[in-house]
C-alpha positions in Angstrom: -10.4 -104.8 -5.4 -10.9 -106.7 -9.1 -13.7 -105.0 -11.0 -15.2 -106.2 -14.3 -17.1 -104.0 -16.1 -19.2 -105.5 -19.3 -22.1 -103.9 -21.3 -25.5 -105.2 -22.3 -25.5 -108.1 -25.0 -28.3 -107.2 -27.4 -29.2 -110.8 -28.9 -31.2 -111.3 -32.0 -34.5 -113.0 -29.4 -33.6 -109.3 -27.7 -32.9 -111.3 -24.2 -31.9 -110.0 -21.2 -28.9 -108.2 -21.7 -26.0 -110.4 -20.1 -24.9 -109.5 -16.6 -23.2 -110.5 -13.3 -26.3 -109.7 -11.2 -30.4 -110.6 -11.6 -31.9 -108.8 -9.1 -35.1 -106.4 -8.4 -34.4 -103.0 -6.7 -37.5 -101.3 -4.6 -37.3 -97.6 -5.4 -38.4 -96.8 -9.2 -38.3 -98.2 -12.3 -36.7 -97.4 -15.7 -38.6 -98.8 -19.2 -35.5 -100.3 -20.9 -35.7 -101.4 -24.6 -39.0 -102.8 -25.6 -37.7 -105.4 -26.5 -37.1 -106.4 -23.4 -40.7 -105.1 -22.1 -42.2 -107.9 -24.8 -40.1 -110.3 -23.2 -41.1 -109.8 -19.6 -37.2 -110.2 -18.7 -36.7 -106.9 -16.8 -38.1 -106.3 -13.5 -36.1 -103.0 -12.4 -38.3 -101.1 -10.3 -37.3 -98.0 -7.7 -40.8 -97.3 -5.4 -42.8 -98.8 -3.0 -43.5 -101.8 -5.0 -41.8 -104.0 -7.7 -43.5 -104.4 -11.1 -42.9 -106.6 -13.4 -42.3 -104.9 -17.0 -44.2 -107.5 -18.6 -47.0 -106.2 -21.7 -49.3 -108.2 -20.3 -49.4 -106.0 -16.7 -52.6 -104.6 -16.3 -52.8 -100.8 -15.0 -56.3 -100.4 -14.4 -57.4 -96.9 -14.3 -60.9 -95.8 -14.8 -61.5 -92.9 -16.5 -65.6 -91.4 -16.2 -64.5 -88.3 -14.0 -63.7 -84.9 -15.2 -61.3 -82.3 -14.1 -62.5 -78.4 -14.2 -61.8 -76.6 -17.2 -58.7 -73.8 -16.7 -59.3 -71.3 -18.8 -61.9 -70.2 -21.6 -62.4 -72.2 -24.6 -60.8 -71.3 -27.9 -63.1 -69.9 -30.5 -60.1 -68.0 -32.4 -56.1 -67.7 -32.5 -54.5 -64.7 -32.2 -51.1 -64.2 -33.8 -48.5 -61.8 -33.7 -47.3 -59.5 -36.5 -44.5 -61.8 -37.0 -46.1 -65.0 -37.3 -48.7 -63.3 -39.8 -45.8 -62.2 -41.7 -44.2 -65.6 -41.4 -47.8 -67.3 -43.1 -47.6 -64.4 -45.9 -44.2 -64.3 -46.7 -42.4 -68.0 -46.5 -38.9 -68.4 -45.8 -36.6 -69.2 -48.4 -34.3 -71.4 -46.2 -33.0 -74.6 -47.4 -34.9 -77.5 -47.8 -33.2 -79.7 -45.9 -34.2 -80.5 -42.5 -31.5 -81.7 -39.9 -32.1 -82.1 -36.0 -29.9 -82.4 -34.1 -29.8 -86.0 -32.2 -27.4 -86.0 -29.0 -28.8 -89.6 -28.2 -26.9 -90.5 -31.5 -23.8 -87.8 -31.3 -24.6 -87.0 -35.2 -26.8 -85.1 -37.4 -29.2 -86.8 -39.1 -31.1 -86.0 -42.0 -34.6 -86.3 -41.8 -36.0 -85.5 -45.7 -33.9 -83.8 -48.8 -37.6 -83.7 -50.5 -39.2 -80.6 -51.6 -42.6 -82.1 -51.4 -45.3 -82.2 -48.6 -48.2 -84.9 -48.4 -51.3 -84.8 -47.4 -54.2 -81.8 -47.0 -51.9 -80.1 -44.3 -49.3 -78.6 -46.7 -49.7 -78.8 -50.8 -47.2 -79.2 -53.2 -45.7 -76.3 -55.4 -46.0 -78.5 -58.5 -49.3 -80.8 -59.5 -47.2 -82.6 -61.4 -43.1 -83.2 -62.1 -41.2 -80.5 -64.2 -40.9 -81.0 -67.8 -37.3 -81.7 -69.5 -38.2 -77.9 -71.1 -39.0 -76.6 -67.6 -36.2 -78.2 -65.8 -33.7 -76.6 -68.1 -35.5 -73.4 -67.7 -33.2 -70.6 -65.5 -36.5 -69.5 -64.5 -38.7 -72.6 -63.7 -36.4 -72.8 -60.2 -37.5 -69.3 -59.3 -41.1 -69.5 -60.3 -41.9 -72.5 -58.6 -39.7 -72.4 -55.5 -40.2 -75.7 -53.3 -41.5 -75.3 -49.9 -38.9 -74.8 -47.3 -39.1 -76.3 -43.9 -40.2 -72.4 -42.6 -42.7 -72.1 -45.0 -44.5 -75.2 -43.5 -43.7 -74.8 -40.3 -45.9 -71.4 -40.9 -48.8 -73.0 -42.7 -48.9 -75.5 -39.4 -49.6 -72.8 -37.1 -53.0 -72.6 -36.8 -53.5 -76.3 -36.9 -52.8 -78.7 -34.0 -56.2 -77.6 -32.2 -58.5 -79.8 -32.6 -60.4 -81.8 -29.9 -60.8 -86.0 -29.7 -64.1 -87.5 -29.7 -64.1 -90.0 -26.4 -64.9 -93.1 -27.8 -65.7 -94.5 -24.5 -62.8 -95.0 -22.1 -60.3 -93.9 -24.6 -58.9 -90.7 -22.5 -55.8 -92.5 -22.3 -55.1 -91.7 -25.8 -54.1 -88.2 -24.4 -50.5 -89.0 -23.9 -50.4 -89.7 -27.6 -51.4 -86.3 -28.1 -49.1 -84.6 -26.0 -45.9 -86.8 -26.4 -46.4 -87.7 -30.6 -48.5 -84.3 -31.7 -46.8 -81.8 -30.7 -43.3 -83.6 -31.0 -42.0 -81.2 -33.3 -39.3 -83.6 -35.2 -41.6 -86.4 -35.4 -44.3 -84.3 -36.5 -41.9 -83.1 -39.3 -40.8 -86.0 -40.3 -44.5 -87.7 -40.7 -45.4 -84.4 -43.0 -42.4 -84.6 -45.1 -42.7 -86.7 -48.6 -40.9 -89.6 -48.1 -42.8 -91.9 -45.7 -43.4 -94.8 -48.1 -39.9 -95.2 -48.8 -38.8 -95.2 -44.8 -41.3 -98.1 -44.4 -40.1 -101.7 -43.0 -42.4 -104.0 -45.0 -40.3 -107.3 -44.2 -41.5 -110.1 -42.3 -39.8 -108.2 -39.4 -42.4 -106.1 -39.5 -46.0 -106.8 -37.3 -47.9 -104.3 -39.2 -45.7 -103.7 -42.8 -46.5 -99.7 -41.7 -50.4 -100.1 -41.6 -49.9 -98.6 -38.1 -47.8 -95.5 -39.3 -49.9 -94.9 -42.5 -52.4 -94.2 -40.1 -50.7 -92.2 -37.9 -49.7 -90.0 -40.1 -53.4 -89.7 -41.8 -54.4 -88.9 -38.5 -51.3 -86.7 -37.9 -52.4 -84.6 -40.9 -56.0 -84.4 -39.8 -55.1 -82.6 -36.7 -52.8 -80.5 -37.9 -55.0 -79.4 -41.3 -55.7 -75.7 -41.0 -59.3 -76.1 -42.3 -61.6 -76.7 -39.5 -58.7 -75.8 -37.3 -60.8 -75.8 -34.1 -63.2 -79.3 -34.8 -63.1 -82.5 -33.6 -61.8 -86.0 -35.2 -62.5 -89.6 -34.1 -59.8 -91.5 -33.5 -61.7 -94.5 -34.2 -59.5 -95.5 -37.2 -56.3 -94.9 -35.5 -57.5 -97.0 -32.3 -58.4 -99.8 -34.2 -54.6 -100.0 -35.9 -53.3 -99.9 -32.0 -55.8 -102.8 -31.3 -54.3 -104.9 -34.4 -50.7 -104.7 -33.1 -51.2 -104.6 -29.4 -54.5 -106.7 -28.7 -54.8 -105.6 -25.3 -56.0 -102.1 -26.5 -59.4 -103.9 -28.4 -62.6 -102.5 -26.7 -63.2 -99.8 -24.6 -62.0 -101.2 -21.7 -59.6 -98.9 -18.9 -56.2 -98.8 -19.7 -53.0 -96.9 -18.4 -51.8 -93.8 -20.7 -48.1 -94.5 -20.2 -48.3 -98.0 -21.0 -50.2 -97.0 -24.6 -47.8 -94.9 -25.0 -44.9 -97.2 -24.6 -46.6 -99.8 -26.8 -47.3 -97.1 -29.7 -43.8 -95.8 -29.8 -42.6 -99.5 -30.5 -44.9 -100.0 -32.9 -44.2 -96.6 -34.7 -40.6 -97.9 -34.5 -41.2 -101.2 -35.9 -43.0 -100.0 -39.2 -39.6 -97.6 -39.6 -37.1 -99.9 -38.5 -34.1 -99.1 -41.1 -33.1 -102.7 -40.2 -35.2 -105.2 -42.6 -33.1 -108.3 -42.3 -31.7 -110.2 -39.3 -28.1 -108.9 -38.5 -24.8 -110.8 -37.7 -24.4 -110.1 -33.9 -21.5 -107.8 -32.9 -19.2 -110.1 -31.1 -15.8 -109.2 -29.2 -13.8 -111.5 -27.1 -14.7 -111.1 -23.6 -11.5 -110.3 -22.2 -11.1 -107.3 -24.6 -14.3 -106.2 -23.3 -12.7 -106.3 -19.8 -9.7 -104.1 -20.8 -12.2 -101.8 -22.7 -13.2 -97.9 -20.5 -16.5 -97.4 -19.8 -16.7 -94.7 -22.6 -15.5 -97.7 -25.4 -18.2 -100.3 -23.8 -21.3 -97.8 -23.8 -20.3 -97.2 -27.5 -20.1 -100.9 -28.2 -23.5 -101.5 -26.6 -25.3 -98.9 -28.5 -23.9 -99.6 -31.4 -25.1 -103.5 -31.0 -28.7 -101.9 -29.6 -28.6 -100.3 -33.5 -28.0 -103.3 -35.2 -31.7 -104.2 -34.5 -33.1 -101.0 -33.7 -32.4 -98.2 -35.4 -35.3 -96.0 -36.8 -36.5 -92.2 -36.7 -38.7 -92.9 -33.7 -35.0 -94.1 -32.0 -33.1 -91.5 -32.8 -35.7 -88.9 -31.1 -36.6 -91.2 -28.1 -34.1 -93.7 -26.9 -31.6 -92.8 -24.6 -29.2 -94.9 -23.2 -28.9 -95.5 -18.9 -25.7 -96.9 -16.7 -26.1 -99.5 -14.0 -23.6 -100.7 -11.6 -24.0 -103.6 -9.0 -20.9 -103.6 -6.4 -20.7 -107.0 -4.2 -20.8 -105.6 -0.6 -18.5 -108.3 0.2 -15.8 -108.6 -2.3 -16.5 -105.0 -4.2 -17.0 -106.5 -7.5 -18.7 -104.7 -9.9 -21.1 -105.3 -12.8 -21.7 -102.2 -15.4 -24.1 -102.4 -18.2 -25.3 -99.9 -20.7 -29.3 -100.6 -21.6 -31.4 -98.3 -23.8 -34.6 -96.1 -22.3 -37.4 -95.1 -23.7 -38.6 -93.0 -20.9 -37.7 -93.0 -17.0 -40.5 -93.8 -13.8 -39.1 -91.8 -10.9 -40.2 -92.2 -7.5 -41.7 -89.5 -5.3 -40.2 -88.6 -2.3 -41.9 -89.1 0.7 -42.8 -85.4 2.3 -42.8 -84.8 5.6 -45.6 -82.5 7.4 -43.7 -79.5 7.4 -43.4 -79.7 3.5 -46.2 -80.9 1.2 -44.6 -80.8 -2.0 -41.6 -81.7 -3.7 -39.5 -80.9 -6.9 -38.9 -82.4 -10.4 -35.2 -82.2 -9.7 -35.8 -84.1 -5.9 -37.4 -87.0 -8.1 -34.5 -87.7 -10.6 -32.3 -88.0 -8.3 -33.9 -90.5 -6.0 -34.1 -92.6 -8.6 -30.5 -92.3 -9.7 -28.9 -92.0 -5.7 -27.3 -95.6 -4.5 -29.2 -98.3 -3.3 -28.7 -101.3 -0.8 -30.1 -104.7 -1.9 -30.3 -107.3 1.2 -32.6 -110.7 2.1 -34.5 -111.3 -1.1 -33.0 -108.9 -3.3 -29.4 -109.9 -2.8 -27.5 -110.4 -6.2 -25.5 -113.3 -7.8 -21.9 -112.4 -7.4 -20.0 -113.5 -10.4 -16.7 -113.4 -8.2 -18.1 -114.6 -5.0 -20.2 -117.2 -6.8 -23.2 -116.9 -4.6 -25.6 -114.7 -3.6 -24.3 -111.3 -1.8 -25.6 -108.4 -0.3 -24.8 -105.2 -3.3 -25.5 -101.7 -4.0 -26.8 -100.5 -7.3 -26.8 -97.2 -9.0 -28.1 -95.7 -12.2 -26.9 -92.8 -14.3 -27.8 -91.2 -17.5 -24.8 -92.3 -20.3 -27.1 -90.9 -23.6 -29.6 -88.3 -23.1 -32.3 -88.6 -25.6 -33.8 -85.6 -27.7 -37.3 -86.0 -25.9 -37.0 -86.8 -22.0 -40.4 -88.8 -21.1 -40.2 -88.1 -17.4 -43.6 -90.5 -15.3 -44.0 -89.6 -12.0 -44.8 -92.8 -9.9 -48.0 -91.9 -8.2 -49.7 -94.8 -8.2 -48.7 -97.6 -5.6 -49.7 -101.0 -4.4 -48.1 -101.9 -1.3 -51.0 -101.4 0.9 -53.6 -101.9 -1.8 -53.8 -99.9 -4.5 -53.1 -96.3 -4.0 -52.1 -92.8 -5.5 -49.9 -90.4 -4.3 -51.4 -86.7 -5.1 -47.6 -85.2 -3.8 -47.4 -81.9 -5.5 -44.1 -82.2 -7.7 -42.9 -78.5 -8.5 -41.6 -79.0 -12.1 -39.5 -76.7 -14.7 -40.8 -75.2 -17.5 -37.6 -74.2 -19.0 -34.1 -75.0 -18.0 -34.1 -78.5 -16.7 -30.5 -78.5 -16.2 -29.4 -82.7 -15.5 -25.8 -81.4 -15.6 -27.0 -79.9 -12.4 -27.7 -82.5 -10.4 -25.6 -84.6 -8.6 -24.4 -88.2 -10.0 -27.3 -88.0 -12.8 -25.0 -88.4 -15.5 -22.6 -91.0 -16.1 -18.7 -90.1 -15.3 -18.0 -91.1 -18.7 -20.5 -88.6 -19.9 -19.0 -86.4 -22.8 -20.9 -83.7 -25.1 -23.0 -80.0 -24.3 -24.4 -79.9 -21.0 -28.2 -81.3 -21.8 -31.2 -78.5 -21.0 -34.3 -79.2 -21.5 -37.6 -77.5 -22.0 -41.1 -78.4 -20.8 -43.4 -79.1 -24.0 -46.4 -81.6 -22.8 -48.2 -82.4 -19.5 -50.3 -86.0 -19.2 -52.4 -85.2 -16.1 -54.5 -87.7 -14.5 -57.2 -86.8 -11.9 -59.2 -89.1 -9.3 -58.1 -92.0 -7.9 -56.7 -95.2 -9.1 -59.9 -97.1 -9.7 -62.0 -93.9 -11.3 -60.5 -90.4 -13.1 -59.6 -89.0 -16.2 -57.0 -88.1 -18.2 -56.0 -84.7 -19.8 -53.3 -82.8 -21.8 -51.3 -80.0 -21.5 -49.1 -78.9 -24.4 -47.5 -75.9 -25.8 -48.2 -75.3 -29.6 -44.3 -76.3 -31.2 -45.4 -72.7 -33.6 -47.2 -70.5 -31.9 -45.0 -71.8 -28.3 -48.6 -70.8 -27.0 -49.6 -73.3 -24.5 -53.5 -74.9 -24.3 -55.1 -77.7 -22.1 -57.0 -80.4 -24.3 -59.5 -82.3 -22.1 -62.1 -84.5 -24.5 -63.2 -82.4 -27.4 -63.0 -79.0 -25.7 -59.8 -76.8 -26.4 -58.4 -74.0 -23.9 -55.4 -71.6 -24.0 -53.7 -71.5 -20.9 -53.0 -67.5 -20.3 -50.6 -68.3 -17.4 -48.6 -71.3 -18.2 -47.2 -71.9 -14.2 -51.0 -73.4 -14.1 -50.0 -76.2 -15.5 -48.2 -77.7 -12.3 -50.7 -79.8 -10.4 -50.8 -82.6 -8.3 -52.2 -84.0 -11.5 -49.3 -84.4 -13.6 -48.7 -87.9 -14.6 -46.3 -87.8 -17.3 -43.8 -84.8 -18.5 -42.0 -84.7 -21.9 -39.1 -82.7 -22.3 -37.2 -81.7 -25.5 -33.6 -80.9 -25.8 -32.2 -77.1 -26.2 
């Protein structure tokens, strides 16, 4: 059987990415490219309903309830003899920060600058180094610039500070827990060269007013003084409102889908691409001949020739689909990028309430059968044909943004409160079947549990809390309003709450 295999087509309107088959699937949905989220054209959905990724989709979830509080508050932080030692005595390691980024296959260099802004970490010099003092043998080792150790110590009492609720603003959490404590991001936003990764061209919405004040607000939480008060986010908020209207007022809104709309505009104001590019183009029946391995290469490398930024390189991964024709076996393969993946729950039968992370994934990944109304456009058969589709993980990002379909609306508007038994450490995808892509090369990617989004009460009234381990002290405490607690048994944080789980690679 004759098989064509072709990649997304990233276009400079970001359209839907070219492809033999338009169809909806019925069992969970992945959030592709924003881009295409903006544009309304993807509808790829894996649950018991379809929704259309469209910004203008209106998750409604009120949010007056409360949840009970876990453990006691935090008056004080306790730290070992090692992380005293660590704030007393900073490390003399390099100043140069690299991360490794597997959604990218490269290192990449964050900051080369000795210098830290804002109140959370202070400069070694008030002012630059004389011609005198620069040719000084000993001006080096008087002054020694801070080292990415020697901030990472100074930043562990900080992070602890509660949020004022504005009024129906809970929702905000998911910032918290997926941007606060993401330890790369939150290094690069302290690091000294912010200005100068700015996209101020007309392809920018906001010219960086919305990551200016991100970071000001980054730095508030994290400043060591005060380390246990609370901060309005009223500045920040009204920054979200100017580049995604939706978000003006205090009316209910849906923490994943702030969360989508703040990472693209945190992307947007670092975009390293300032001008429109020349599309990468390739004769089509060279793309035919090409492996699977060549065309997921080609269609990242076109996704990066529009968006390619910081908040990219530790977010985006990049997802497989193929659609085989029932009738003729045709198949249609595209590569798309992902900023985070919904995964249905499993339905549980009465003899087990609960099911697993792991159970989840692959649901969302196993093959399905679209028939009547969801039948595809074959491009060999030339009309519409009963197919299969499939999903697999080509690119694994360096955080995993797992949200857990709870909510539902094919019998009104409901919530599934399925116990989903997740990993704290070791989330193994090499160990599940068909997850990743058969074209998949590089380390096996493991994964550690670093922030919790819980929602509680139903889908027309709850509230929203967070759950994250300190990226310092690796201590972990439950945020919930202004309050502050430290977990003393982590395991506690698996509930029939959790909404949203975010993963960083090991």
């Amino acid at each position: 059987m004759k098989s064509s295999v072709r990649p997304s087509r990233t276009s400079a309107t970001r359209q839907e990415p070219t492809s033999s088959y338009r169809s909806t699937t019925t069992r969970g949905n992945v959030n592709l490219l924003t881009s295409q989220i903006q544009s309304g054209s993807m509808n790829i959905t894996r649950g018991t309903h379809t929704t259309k990724a469209s910004p203008e989709r209106i998750i409604s979830n009120p949010i007056n309830g409360r949840i009970s509080k876990f453990d006691r508050p935090v008056t004080t932080t306790t730290l070992s003899a090692a992380q005293q030692n660590a704030i007393r005595r900073p490390s003399t390691d390099s100043v140069t920060m690299r991360t490794r980024l597997s959604s990218h296959d490269r290192t990449t260099t964050l900051c080369r600058t000795p210098h830290v802004i804002g109140a959370v970490i202070e400069s070694s010099n008030d002012h630059p180094p004389t011609k005198a003092e620069a040719q000084s043998p000993t001006s080096a080792s008087a002054n020694p610039p801070p080292t990415i150790s020697s901030i990472e110590s100074k930043l562990m009492l900080g992070g602890l500070k509660g949020l004022a609720n504005l009024g129906n603003t809970v929702h905000m959490y998911e910032w918290r827990t997926s941007n606060s404590n993401t330890k790369p991001l939150l290094l690069f936003c302290l690091m000294d060269n912010l200005e100068s990764s700015l996209n101020l061209s007309s392809t920018s919405v906001m010219k960086g007013g919305l990551m200016r004040e991100f970071v000001s607000f980054i730095k508030r939480m994290w400043s060591s003084a005060e380390s246990h008060s609370i901060i309005s986010p009223s500045q920040f908020k009204n920054q979200i409102a100017r580049f995604a209207p939706r978000f003006t007022g205090y009316s209910e809104q849906d923490s994943q889908e702030f969360l989508r709309y703040l990472l693209q505009g945190l992307h947007e104001d670092v975009n390293r691409v300032q001008k429109k590019p020349t599309p990468i183009k390739i004769d089509e029946k060279a793309e035919e001949q090409m492996n699977e391995k060549d065309l997921a290469k080609l269609s990242w490398d076109r996704y990066l020739s529009f968006d390619n930024s910081t908040i990219v390189d530790i977010f985006v991964g990049q997802l497989k689909s193929t659609l085989e024709c029932s009738h003729c076996g045709y198949q249609s393969i595209t590569f798309d990028p992902f900023w985070d993946l919904s995964v249905p729950l499993p339905r549980v039968s009465k003899n087990k309430s609960s099911s697993t992370l792991q159970d989840c994934i692959q649901l969302f990944m196993s093959r399905e059968e679209l028939d009547g109304n969801e039948k595809a456009m074959c491009a060999k058969c030339k009309q519409k044909r009963r197919c299969t589709k499939k999903f697999s993980i080509q690119k694994c990002p360096e955080i995993l943004v797992l949200h857990l379909k709870r909510f539902s609306q094919s019998r009104g508007r409901t919530k599934l409160n399925t116990m989903v038994d997740f990993p704290i450490t070791n989330l193994r995808l090499n160990d599940l079947t068909d997850v990743l892509s058969e074209s998949y090369e590089g380390p096996d990617p493991i994964y550690s549990l670093f922030g919790v989004s819980n929602h509680s009460g139903t889908p027309y009234t709850g509230h929203y809390t967070a759950a994250c381990k300190h990226p310092f002290q690796l201590k972990w405490h439950e945020f919930n309003d202004s309050s502050v607690y430290q977990l003393s048994q982590p395991s506690r944080i698996i509930s029939p709450d959790a909404y949203v789980l975010f993963y960083e690679r090991v």
